[in-house]
ROGUKE-840289 format. One line per 8 residues: their letters; for each residue x, y, z of C-alpha. Coordinates in steps of 0.25 Angstrom, whole numbers, plus 5000, padded with zeros to 4 digits. Example, Ala and Ser with C-alpha at 12.3 -4.5 7.8 and 13.67 -1.06 7.14 Angstrom:
2
as = 5049,4982,5031; 5055,4996,5029
! end
This chain:
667
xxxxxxxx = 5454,5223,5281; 5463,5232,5289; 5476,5228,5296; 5480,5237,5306; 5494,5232,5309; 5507,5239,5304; 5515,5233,5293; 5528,5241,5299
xxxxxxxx = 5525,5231,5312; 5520,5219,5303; 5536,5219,5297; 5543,5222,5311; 5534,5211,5316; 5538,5201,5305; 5553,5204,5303; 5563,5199,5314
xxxxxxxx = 5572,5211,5313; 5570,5223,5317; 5564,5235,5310; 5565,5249,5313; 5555,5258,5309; 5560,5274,5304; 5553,5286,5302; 5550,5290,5287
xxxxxxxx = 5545,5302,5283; 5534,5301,5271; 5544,5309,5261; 5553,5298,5265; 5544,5287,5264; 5538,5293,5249; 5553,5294,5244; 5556,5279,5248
xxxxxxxx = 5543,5275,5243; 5547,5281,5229; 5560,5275,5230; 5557,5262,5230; 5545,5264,5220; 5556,5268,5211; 5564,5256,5213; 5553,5249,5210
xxxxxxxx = 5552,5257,5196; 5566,5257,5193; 5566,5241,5194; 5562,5230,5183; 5557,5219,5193; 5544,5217,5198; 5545,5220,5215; 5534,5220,5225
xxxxxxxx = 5529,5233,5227; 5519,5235,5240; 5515,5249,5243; 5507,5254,5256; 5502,5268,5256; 5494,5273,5268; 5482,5279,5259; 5478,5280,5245
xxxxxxxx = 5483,5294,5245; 5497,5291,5247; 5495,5280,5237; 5490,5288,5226; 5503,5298,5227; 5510,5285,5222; 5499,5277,5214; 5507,5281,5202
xxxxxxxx = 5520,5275,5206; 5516,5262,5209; 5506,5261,5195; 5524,5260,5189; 5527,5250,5198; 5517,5240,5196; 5520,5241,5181; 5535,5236,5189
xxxxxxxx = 5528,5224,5198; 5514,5218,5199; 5518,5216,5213; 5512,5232,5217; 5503,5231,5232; 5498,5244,5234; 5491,5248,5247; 5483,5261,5253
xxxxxxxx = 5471,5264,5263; 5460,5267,5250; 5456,5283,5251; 5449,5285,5236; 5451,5275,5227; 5462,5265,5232; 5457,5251,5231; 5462,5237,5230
xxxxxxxx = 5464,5235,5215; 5474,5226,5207; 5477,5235,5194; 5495,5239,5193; 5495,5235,5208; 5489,5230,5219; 5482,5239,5227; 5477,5237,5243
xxxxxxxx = 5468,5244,5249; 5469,5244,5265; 5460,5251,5275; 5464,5264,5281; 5464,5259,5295; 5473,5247,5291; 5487,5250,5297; 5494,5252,5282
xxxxxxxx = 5486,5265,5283; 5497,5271,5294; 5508,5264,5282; 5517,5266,5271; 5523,5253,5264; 5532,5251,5252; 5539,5238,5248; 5547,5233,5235
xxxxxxxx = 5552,5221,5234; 5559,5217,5221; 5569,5208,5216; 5582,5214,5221; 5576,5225,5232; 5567,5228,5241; 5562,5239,5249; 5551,5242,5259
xxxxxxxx = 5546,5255,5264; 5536,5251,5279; 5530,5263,5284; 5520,5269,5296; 5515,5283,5299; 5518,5288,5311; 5506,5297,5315; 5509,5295,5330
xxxxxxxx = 5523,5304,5328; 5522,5316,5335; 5532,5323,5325; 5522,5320,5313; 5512,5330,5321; 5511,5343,5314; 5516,5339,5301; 5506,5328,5297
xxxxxxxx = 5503,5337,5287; 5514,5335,5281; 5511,5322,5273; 5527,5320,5270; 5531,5324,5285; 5523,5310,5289; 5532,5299,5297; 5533,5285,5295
xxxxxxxx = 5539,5274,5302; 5542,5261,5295; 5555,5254,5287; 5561,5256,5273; 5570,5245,5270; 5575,5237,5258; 5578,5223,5268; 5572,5214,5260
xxxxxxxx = 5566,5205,5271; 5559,5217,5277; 5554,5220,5263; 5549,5205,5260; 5542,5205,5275; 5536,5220,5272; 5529,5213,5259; 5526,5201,5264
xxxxxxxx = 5518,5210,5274; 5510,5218,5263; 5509,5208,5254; 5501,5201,5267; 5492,5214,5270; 5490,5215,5255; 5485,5201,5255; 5474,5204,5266
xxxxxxxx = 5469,5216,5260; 5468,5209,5246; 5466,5194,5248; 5464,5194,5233; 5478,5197,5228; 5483,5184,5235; 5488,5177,5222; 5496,5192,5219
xxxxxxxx = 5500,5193,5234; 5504,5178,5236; 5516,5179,5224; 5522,5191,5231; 5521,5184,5246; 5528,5170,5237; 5538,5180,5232; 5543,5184,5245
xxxxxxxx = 5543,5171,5249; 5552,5164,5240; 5560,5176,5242; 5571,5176,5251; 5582,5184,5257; 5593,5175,5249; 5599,5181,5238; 5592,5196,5242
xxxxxxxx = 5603,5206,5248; 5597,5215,5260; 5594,5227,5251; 5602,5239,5255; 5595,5253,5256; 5604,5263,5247; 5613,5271,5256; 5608,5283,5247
xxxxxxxx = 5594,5278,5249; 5594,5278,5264; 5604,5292,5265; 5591,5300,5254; 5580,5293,5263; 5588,5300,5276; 5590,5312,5271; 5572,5312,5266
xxxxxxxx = 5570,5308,5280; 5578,5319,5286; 5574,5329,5277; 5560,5326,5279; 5562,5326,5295; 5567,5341,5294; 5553,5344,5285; 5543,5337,5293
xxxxxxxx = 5551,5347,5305; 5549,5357,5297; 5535,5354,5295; 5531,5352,5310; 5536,5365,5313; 5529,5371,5305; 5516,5363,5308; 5519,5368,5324
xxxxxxxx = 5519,5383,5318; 5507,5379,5310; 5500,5372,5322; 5502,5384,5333; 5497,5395,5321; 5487,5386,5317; 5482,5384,5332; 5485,5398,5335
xxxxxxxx = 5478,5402,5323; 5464,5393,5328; 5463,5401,5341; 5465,5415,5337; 5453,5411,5327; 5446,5406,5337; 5448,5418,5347; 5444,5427,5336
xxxxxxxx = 5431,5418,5334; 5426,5417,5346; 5426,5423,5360; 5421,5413,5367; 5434,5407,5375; 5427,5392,5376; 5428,5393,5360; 5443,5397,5362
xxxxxxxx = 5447,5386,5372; 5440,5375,5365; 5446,5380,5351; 5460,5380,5358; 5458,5367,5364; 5455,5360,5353; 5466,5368,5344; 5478,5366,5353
xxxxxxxx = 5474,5350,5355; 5475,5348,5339; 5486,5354,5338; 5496,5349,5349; 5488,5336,5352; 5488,5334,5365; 5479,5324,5372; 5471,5334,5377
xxxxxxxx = 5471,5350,5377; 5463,5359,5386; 5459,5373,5388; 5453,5379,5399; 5451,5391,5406; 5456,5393,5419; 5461,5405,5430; 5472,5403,5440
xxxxxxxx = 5464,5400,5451; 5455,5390,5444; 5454,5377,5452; 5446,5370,5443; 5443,5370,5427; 5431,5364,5417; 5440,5358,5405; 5430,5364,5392
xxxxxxxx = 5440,5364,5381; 5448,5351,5378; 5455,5343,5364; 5458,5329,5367; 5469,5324,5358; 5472,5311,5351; 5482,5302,5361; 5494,5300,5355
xxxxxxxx = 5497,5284,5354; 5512,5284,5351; 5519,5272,5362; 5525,5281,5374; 5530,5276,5386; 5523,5272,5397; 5525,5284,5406; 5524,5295,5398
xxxxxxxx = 5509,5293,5393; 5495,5292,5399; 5491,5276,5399; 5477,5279,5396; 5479,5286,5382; 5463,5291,5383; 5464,5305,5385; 5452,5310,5392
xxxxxxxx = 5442,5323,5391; 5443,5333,5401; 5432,5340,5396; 5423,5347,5407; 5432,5341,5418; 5436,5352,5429; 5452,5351,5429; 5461,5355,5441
xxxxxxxx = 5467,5366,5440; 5469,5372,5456; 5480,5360,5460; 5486,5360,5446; 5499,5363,5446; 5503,5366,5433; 5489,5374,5432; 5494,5383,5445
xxxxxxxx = 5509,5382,5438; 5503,5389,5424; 5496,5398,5435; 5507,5402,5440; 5518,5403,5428; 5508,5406,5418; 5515,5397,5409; 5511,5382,5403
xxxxxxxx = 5514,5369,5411; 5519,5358,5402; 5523,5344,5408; 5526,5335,5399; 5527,5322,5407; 5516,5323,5419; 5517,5309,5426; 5532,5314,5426
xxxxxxxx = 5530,5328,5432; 5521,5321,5443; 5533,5316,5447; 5543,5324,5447; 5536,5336,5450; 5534,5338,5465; 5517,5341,5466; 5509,5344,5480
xxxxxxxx = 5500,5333,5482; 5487,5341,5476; 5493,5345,5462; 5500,5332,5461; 5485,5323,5462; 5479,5334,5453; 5491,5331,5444; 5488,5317,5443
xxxxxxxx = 5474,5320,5443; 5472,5329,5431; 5484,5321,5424; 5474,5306,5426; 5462,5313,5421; 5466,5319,5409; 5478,5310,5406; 5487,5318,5406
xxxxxxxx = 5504,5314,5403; 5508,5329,5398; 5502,5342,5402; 5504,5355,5397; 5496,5367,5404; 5497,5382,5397; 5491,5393,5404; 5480,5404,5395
xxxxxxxx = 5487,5416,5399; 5483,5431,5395; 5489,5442,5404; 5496,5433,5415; 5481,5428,5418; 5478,5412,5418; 5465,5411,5409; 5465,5396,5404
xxxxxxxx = 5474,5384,5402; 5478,5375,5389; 5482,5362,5395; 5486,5350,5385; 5487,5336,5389; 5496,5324,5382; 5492,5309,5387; 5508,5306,5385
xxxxxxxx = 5521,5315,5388; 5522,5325,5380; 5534,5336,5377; 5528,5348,5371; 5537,5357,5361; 5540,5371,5363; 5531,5375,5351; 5519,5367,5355
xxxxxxxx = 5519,5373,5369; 5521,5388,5363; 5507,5382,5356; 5501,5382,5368; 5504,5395,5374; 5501,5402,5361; 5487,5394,5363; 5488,5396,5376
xxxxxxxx = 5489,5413,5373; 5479,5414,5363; 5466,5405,5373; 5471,5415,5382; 5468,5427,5374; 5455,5420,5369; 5451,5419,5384; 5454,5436,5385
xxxxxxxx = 5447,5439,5374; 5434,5429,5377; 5434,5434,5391; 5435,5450,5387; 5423,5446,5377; 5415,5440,5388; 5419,5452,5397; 5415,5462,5386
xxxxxxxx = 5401,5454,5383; 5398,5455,5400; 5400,5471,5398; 5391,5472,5386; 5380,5463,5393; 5382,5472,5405; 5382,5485,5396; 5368,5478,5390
xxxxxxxx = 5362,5477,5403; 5365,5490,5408; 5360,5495,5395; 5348,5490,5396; 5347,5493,5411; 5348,5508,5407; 5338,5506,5396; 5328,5500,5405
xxxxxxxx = 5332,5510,5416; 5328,5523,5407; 5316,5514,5401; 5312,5509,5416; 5315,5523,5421; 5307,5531,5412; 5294,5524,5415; 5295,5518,5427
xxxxxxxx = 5300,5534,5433; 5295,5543,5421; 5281,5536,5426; 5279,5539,5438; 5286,5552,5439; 5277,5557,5430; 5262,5552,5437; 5269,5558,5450
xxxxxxxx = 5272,5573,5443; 5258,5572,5436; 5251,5568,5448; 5259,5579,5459; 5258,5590,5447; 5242,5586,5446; 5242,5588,5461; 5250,5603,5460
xxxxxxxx = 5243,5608,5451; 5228,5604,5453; 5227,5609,5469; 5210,5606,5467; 5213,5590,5464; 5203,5582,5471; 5209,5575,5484; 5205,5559,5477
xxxxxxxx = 5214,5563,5466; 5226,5570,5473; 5228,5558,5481; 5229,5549,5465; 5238,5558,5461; 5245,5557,5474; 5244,5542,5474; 5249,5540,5459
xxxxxxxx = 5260,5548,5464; 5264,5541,5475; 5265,5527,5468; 5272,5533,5456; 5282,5537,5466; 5283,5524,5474; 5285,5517,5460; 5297,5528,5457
xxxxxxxx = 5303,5524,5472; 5301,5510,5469; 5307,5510,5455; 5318,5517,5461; 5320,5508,5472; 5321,5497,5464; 5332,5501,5456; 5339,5505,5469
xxxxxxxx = 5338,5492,5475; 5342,5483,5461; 5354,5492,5462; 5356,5489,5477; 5356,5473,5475; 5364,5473,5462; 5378,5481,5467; 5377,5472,5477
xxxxxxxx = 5372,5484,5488; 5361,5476,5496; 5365,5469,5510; 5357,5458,5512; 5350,5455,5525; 5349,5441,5525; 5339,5434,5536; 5332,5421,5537
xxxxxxxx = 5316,5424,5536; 5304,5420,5532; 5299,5421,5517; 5285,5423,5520; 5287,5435,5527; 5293,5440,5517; 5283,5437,5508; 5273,5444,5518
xxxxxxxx = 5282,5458,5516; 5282,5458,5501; 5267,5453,5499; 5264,5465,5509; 5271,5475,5503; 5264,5469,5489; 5251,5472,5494; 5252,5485,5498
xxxxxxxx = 5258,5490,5486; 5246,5481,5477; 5234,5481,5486; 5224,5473,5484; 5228,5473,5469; 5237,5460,5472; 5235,5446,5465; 5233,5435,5473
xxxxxxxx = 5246,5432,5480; 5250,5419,5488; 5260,5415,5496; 5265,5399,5496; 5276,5398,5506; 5279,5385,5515; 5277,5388,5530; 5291,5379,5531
xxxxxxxx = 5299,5387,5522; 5313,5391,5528; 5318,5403,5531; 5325,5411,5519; 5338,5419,5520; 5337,5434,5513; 5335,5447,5515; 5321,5447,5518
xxxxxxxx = 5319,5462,5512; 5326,5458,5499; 5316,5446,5500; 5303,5455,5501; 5307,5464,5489; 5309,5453,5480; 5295,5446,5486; 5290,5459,5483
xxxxxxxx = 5296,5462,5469; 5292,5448,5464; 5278,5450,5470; 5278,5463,5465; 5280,5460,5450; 5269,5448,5451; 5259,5459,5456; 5262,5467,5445
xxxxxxxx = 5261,5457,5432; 5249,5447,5441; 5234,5454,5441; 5226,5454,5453; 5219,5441,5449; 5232,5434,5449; 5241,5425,5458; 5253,5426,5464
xxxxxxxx = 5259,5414,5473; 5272,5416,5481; 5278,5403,5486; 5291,5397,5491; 5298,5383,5488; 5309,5375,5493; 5315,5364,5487; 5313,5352,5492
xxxxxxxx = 5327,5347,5491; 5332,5359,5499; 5340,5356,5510; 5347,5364,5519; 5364,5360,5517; 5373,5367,5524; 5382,5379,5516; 5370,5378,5504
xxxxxxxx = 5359,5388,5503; 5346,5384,5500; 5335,5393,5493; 5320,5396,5494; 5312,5398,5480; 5302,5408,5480; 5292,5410,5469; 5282,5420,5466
xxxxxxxx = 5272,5417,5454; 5262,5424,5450; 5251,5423,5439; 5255,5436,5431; 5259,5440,5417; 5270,5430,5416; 5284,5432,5409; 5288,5429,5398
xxxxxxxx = 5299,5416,5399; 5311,5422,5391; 5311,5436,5400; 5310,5426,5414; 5324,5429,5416; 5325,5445,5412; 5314,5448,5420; 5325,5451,5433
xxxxxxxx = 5332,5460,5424; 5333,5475,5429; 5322,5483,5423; 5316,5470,5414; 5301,5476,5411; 5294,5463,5401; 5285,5473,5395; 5295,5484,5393
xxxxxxxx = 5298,5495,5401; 5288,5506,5395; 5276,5496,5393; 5272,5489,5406; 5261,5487,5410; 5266,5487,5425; 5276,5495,5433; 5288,5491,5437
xxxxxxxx = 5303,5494,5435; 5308,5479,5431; 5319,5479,5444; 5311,5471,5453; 5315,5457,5447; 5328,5462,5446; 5329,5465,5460; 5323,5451,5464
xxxxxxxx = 5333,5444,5456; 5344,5453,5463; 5338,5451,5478; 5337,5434,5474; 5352,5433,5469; 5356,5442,5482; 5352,5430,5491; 5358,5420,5481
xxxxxxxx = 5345,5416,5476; 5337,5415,5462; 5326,5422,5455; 5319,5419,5442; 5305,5418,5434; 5298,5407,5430; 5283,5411,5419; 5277,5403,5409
xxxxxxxx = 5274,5415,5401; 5266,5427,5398; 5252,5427,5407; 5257,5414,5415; 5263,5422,5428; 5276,5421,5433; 5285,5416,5444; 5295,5422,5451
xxxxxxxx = 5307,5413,5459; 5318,5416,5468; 5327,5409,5479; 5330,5413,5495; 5337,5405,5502; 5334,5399,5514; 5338,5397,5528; 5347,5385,5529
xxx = 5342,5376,5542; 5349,5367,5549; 5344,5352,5547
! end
């Protein structure tokens, strides 16, 4: 069975006068303990001896003590929370065994009761004391509340009290019990002088108890110096781990939060002219039960998640204060700040806001600081009032320090990885640029000088094969302007150089130009080519030129890669839930799918990459430079439209899309 109640309040409860718990150290509480186990020794009658020890640990450091003192008395009771081997068992003693969620788990009890004294050692851990935090490891540094005592009444009550709890755990040792309870009974106060606690006693216990004070002092100053290395210590590893400032953050976070326990900690990201945040990176703390009064706490003691709520920052004051200063904000008391502090109306309903939502009594805000530049913010939020030493905000700032020279160095990395990518890409744009140049010019340089020294040097040629070799050259030197004239124009439209003529017109007829300049460059060599286009369409809204070199580029790379005994199929479609909305533009898709080669689905993307050849660029079976997709994809983005490729594969065509947009009518 467990019973939860304290035996500290069962005795205050039971006794009419008054009791007034002190704080004991463990130290003091073991050299009590040993005293009046020593009296017990040094007797020669046979007392009532109950122990209470809060685990079998504790009890095994004493074990051999009380196997004398039951050679003493067959009136032992010895009780613990079972670990190994602790068990109820009658052998020298009784022992008890109790549960470890039963209340005499949070207690320490000894009683002695014999013929001419009595004493009584009642006892409760504090583990609520804010001044046990950071020297809990301290096993003698622990803190107790209870009584020691030799009045003889309280002693009597204490072990009437025991003797009852030691009744219900072991209902067998009734007959044992039941003389012990008898005993107190026929015993009365006449003829028993109040016992009086040594003066010497009382004076050596003082002196323990202030000599253990100045330790456990000395202890928690150096757990604060061991806490801020320790945490200090954590981030540097983590910087050095990892460059990744999400990593950082969330290590921080959780860091900071275990070590000063707030009710919550967050870190986060922000510039001084933020108006908004997303909360990524958070520690919720355990809430802190000890009584407070009434105004200086949350009344819901549920501390709610932030996590992926977009917090205020453009009407936060002590956001735009640590803007400003540069330095933290700590308010220890913010229902009291509200209303002494005097707020324009905004900041103060933002306040009250942020304050209700998180549930916040105690905020401290600490800017992330590197070169008088705002990069982030560590905020900790307490459920209660809250008064922060000196020490724990120098924490802070030294935290605050170190996420901000994460943040530099995760962003100089990031900086540094966009420069390489970029010094990638232009190497392998000069790469491509020798290797497209050097067959793509090379080429037809040399069929134009073969074909204009075969016509210099052979005056006797036959009139049919001057005008082939005039011919051959001719289109090698088209190709040359053309290839020329593409890298011109990328150029153009990627500084940004191309002033764009925008008009509502048709779509058709701009399908009508490209498809006629098609055919005059292909002949009769074309595939089949149809045009699927609504007679309703609306209007669109480009540059109609710019719209015909891209009809003309797509058309142009489906002619090349489709045979003659192939499709290609040109339509336009608007989605049905289009509507026209004042302010919002809406798009045209267009798409051009042909019955060709096909592409391959993991190159669908890098075929609008300058100078992308599939097959290499010194073993195609078609010419081409590889910048017309690329000079599609520029023309598309220019009108704030998209463009992409759709295939199922090698030999199962390909379809090219891209948005316009469209003329907005009035309803």
């Amino acid at each position: 069975m467990i019973i939860s109640t304290s035996l500290l309040d069962d005795l205050s409860a039971a006794l009419s006068q008054q009791i007034h718990p002190h704080t004991y150290f463990k130290s003091s509480m073991t050299a009590l303990s040993h005293a009046m186990e020593d009296q017990v020794l040094a007797g020669s009658d046979k007392p009532l001896v109950i122990a209470s020890f809060q685990r079998e640990r504790f009890y095994n450091q004493e074990a051999h003590r009380y196997v004398r003192i039951s050679e003493r008395s067959d009136q032992v009771y010895v009780l613990a929370a079972p670990e190994t081997e602790f068990k109820n068992r009658s052998q020298q003693y009784e022992t008890i065994a109790f549960d470890p969620k039963d209340g005499l788990a949070m207690e320490w009890h000894l009683v002695v009761l014999g013929k001419g004294y009595a004493s009584c050692l009642i006892c409760r851990e504090r583990l609520g004391d804010e001044s046990n935090q950071g020297v809990l490891h301290v096993d003698q540094g622990r803190r107790f509340e209870g009584i020691w005592t030799f009045d003889r009444e309280i002693v009597n009550k204490s072990a009437e009290l025991l003797l009852q709890r030691i009744l219900s755990y072991r209902p067998e040792l009734a007959s044992k019990v039941g003389k012990a309870l008898a005993k107190l009974n026929r015993e009365t106060l006449k003829g028993f002088k109040p016992s009086v606690a040594d003066p010497f006693s009382e004076r050596l216990v003082t002196y323990l108890q202030a000599g253990q004070y100045k330790l456990s002092k000395a202890y928690r100053s150096i757990a604060e110096g061991e806490r801020k290395e320790r945490l200090q210590n954590l981030m540097t590893a983590a910087i050095r781990e990892s460059l990744d400032p999400e990593e950082v953050l969330q290590v921080g976070t959780q860091e900071l939060g275990q070590v000063l326990m707030p009710s919550r900690c967050l870190i986060y990201r922000a510039r001084a002219g933020n108006a908004l945040v997303k909360l990524s990176h958070e520690f919720l703390g355990v809430t802190n039960e000890v009584p407070l009064r009434d105004d200086d706490r949350i009344d819901d003691q549920s501390i709610p998640s932030l996590l992926g709520m977009s917090w205020n920052l453009a009407s936060n004051p002590f956001f735009q204060q640590i803007v400003t200063t540069q330095t933290l904000v700590f308010v220890p008391n913010l229902a009291q700040y509200l209303k002494d502090t005097p707020l324009d109306s905004e900041s103060l309903r933002t306040l009250q806001s942020l304050s209700t939502t998180g549930k916040i009594c105690s905020w401290l805000m600490v800017p992330v600081i590197h070169q008088n530049r705002l990069l982030g913010v560590i905020e900790l939020h307490y459920h209660r009032s809250q008064n922060l030493n000196e020490s724990e905000l120098d924490l802070v700032n030294a935290i605050a320090n170190q996420v901000g020279t994460a943040l530099i160095q995760a962003e100089s990395f990031a900086n540094l990885e966009d420069l390489n990518q970029q010094l990638e890409a232009l190497e392998r744009t000069r790469s491509n640029l020798i290797a497209i140049t050097g067959h793509e010019l090379r080429t037809p340089l040399s069929t134009i000088q073969v074909c204009l020294e075969s016509l210099a040097t052979e005056p006797d040629m036959p009139q049919e094969l001057r005008q082939v070799m005039l011919d051959a050259a001719m289109e090698d030197a088209d190709r040359m302007r053309k290839l020329i004239q593409d890298f011109l124009t990328l150029s153009r439209l990627e500084s940004g150089r191309v002033e764009w003529r925008v008009e509502a017109q048709p779509l058709q007829e701009c399908i009508d130009l490209a498809l006629s300049s098609l055919q005059s460059r292909y002949g009769i060599k074309l595939p089949t080519i149809s045009v699927e286009i609504p007679k309703l369409l609306p209007l669109v809204q480009v540059d109609g030129e710019w719209l015909v070199e891209v009809l003309s580029k797509l058309l142009d790379n489906a002619c090349k890669f489709t045979d003659a005994t192939g499709h290609i199929r040109i339509r336009a479609v608007q989605s049905p839930n289009e509507s026209v909305t004042q302010g919002v533009q809406h798009m045209l898709e267009v798409v051009l799918a042909d019955t060709g080669r096909g592409i391959d689905p993991a190159s669908l993307e890098a075929v609008f990459e300058r100078f992308y050849q599939e097959e290499g660029s010194l073993r195609r079976s078609v010419g081409g430079t590889g910048l017309g997709l690329a000079i599609c994809r520029q023309i598309v983005n220019g009108w704030g439209g998209q463009i992409w490729a759709e295939s199922a594969g090698k030999g199962q065509g390909s379809a090219f899309h891209f948005t316009i947009p469209i003329v907005a009518m009035a309803s």
